[in-house]
Backbone as numpy.savetxt, mean C-alpha at the origin, in Angstrom:
# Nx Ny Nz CAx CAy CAz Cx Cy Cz
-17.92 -17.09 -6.59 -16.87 -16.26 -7.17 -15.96 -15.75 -6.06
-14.85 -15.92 -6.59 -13.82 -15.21 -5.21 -13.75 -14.32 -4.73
-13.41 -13.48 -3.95 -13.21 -12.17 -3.48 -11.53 -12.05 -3.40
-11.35 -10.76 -3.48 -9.74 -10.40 -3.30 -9.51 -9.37 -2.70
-8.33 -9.63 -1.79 -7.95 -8.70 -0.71 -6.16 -8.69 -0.69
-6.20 -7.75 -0.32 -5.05 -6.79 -0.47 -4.70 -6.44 1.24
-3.61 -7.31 1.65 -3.66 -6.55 2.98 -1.51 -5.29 2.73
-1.94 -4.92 3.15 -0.63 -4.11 2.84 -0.10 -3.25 4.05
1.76 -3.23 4.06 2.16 -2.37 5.17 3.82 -2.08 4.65
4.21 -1.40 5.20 5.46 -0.53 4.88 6.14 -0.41 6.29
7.51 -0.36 6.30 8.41 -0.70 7.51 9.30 0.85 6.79
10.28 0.86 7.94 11.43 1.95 7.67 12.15 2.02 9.64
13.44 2.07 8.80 14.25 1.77 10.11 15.20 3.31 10.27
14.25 4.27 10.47 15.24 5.73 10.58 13.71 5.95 9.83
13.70 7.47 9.85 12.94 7.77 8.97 13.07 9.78 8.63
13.74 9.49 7.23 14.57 8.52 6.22 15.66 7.44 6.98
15.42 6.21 6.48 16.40 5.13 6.22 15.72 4.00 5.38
16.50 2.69 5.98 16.37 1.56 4.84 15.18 1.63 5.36
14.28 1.04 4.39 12.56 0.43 4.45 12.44 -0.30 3.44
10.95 -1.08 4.08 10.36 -2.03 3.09 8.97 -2.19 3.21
8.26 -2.99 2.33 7.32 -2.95 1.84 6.77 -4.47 1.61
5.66 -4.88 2.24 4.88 -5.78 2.11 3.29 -6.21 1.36
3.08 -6.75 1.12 1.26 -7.44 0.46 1.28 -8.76 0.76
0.33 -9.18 1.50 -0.08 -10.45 1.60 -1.30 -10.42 0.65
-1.84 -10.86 -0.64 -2.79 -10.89 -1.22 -3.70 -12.50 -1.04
-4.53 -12.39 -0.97 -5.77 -13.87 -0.87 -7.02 -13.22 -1.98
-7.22 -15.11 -2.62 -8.63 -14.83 -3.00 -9.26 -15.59 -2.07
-10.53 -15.01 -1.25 -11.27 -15.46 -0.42 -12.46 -16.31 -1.33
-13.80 -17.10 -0.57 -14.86 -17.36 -0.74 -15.24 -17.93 0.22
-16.19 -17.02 0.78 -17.18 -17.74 1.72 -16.36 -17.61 3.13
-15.18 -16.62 3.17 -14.49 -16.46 3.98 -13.31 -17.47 4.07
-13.61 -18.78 3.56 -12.12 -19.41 2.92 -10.91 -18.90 2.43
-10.02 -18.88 2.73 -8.84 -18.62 1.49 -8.27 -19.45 0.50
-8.83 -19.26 -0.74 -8.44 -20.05 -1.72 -7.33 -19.50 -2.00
-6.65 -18.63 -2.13 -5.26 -18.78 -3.10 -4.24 -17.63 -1.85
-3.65 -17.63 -2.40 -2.59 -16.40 -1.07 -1.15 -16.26 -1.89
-0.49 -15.26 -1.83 0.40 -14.71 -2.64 1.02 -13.45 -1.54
1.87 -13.71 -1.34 2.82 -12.99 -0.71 4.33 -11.79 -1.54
4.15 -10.48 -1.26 5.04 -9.71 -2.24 5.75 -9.08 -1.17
7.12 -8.50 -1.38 7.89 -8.01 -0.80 8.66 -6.89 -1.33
9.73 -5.89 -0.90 10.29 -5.41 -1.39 10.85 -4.32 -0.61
11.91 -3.30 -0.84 12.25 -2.04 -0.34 13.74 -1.61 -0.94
14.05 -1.26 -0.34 14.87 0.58 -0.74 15.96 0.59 0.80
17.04 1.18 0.09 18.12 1.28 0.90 18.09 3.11 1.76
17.32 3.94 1.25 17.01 4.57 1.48 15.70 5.77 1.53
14.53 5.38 2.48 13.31 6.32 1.87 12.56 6.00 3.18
11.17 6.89 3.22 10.38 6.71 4.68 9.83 5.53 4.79
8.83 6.27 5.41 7.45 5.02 5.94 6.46 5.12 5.26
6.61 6.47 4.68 4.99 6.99 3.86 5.42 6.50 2.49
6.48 6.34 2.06 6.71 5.66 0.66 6.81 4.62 0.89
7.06 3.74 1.45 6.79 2.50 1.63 5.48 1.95 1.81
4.16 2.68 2.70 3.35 2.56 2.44 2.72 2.27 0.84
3.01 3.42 0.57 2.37 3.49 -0.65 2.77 2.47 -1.74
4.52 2.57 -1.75 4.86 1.21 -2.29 4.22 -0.04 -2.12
3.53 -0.73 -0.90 3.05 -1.83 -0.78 1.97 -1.79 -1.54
1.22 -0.53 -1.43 -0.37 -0.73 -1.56 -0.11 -0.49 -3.64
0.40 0.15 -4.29 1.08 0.12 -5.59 0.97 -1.03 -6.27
2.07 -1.92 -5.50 2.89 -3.23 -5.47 1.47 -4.21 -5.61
0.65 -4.25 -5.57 -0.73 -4.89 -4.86 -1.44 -5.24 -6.28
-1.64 -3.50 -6.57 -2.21 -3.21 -7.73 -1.88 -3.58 -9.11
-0.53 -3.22 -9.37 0.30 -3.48 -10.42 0.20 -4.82 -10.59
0.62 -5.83 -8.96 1.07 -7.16 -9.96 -0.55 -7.64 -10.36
-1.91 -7.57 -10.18 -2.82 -7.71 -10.59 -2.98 -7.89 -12.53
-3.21 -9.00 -12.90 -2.53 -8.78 -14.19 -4.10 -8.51 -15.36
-5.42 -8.48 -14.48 -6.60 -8.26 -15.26 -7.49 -7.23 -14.31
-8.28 -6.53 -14.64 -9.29 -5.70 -13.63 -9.83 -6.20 -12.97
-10.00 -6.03 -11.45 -10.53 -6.72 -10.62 -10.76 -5.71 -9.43
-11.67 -6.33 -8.87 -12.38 -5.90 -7.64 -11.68 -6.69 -6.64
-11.27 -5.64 -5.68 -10.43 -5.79 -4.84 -10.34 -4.63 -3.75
-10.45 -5.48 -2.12 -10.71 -4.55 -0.61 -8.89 -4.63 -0.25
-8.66 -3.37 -0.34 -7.07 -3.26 -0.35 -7.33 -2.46 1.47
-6.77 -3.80 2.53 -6.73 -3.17 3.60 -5.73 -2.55 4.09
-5.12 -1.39 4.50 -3.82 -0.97 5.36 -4.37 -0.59 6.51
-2.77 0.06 6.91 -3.14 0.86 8.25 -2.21 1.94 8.46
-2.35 2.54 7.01 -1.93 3.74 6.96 -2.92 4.87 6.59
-3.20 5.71 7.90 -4.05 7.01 7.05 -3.54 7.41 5.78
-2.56 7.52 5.80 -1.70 8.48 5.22 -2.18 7.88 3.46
-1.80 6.93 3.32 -2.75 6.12 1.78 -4.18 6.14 2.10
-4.55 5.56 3.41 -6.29 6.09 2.85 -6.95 6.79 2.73
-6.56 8.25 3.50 -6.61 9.24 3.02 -6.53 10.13 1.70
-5.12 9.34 2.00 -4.78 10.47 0.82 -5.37 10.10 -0.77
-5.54 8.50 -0.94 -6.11 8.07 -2.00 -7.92 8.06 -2.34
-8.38 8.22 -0.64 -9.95 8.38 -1.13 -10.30 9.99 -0.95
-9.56 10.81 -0.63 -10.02 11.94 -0.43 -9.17 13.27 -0.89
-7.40 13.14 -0.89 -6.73 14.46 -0.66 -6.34 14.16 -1.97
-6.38 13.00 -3.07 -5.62 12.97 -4.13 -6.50 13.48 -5.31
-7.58 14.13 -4.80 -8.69 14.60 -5.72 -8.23 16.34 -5.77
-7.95 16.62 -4.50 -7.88 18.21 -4.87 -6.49 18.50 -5.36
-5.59 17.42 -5.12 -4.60 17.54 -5.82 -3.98 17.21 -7.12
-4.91 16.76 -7.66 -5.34 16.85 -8.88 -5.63 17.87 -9.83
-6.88 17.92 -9.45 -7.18 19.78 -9.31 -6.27 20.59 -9.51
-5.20 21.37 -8.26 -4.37 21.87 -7.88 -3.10 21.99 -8.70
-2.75 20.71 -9.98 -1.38 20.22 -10.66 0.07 19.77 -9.74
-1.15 18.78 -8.89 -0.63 18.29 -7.80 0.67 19.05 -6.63
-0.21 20.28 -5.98 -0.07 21.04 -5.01 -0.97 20.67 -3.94
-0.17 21.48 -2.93 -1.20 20.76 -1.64 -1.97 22.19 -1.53
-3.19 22.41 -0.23 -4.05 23.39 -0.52 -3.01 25.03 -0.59
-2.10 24.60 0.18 -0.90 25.77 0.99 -0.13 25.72 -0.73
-0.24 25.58 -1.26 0.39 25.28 -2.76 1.57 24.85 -2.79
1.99 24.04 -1.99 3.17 23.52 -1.98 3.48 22.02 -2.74
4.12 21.66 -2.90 4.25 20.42 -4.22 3.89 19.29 -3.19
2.96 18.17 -3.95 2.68 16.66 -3.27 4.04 16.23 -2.68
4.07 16.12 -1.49 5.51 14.86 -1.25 4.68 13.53 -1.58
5.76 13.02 -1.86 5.82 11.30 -3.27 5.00 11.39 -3.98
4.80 12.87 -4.50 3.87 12.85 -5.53 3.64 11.96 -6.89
5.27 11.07 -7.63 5.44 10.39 -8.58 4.99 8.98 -7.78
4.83 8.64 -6.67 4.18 7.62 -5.88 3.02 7.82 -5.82
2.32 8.99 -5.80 0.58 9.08 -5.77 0.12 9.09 -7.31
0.73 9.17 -8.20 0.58 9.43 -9.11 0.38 7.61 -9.76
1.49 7.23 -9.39 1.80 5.83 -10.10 0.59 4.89 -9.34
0.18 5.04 -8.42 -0.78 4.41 -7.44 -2.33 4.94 -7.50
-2.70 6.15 -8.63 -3.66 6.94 -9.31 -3.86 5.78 -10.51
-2.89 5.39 -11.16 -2.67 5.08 -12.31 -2.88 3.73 -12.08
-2.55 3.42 -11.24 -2.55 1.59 -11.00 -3.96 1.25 -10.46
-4.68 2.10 -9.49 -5.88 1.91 -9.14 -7.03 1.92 -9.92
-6.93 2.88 -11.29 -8.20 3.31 -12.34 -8.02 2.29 -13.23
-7.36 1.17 -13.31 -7.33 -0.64 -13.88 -9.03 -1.06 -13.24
-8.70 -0.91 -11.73 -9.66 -1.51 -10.91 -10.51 -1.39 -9.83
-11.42 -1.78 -9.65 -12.45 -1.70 -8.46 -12.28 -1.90 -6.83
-11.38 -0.58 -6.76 -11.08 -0.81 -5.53 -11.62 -0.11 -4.03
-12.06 -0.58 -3.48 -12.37 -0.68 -2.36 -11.41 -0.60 -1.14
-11.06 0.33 -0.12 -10.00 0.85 0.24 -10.71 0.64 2.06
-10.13 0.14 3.37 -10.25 -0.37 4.47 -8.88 0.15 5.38
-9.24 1.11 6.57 -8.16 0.76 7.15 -8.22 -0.12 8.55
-6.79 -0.67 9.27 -7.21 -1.11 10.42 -6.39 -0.69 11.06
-6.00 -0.41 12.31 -4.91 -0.35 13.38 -3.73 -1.35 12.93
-2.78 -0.41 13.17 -1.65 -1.09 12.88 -1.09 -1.97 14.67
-0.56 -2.87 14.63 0.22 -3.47 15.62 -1.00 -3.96 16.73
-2.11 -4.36 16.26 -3.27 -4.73 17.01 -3.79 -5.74 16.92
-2.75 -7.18 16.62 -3.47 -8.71 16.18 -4.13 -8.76 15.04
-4.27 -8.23 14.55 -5.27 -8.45 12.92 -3.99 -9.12 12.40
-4.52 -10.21 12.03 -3.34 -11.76 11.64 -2.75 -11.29 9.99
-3.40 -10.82 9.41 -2.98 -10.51 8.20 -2.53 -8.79 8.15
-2.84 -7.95 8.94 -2.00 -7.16 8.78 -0.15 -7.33 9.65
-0.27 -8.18 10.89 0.70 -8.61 10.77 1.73 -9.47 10.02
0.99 -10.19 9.15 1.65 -11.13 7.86 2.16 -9.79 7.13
1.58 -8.92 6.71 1.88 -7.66 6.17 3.44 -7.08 6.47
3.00 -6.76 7.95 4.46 -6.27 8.54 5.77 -6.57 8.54
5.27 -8.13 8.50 6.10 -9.26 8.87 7.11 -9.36 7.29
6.08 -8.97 6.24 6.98 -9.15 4.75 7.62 -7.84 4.70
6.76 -6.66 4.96 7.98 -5.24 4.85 9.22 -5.32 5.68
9.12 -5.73 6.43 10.64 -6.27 7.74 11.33 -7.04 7.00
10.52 -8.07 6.41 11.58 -8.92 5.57 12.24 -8.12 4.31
11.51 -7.24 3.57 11.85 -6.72 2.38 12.50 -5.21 3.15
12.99 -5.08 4.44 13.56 -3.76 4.41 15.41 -4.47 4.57
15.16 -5.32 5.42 16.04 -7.08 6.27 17.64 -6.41 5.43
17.52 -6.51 3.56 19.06 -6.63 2.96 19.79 -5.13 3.43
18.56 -4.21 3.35 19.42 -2.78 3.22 19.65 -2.31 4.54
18.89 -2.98 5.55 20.09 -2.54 6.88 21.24 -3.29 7.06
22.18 -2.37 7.76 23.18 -2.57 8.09 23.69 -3.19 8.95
């Protein structure tokens, strides 16, 4: 049976400015890659931390049945915030502990919503450190940030 992985990363050129958003998705077996699917995308104007999240979203969503799936980034900022800070903010009516409102909270929210489909399993790695597929990652948010710079 296959395995599926999610490698994901987010670009931004200013921050705020244009950014984009990448997924290289594979079904593995046996450490093979049987299938590979590449997604892209971004915004003429927004950070790095929404773009993050956009990729790792983007991942989830196009998934079109429930599945178990190791969604790797190399953003604290999503693995964090999705295995640990998006619980008390929940709680809270999505305030942070200082009670101040979630920033991209309609992004943690939509990425709450997209994850409880499926069995996910959440990995981070160093960003900009040879890991071949998180650079494939990078490599698509650059491409998907590419139209909206100037």
């Amino acid at each position: 049976m296959a395995e599926f992985y999610a490698y994901t990363d987010g670009a931004c050129s200013g921050n705020p400015g244009p950014g984009g958003w990448g997924v290289l998705l594979q079904a593995k077996s046996g450490g093979q890659v049987l299938k590979e699917r590449e997604l892209s995308g971004g915004e003429p104007e927004t950070t790095n931390n929404r773009m993050e999240l956009m990729a790792a979203i983007s991942a989830l969503e196009t998934l079109g049945r429930a599945t178990d799936i190791t969604i790797i980034t190399d953003s604290q900022y999503v693995k964090n915030g999705v295995t640990g800070w998006i619980h008390g903010w929940k709680r809270n009516g999505w305030k942070t502990s200082a009670k101040k409102p979630v920033k991209n909270a309609e992004l943690w929210q939509r990425l709450d919503a997209a994850q409880a489909r499926h069995a996910v399993t959440w990995e981070w790695v160093k960003g900009h450190a040879g890991h071949p597929e998180n650079e494939r990652a990078d490599e698509l948010a650059r491409a998907g940030m590419a139209p909206f710079k100037g």
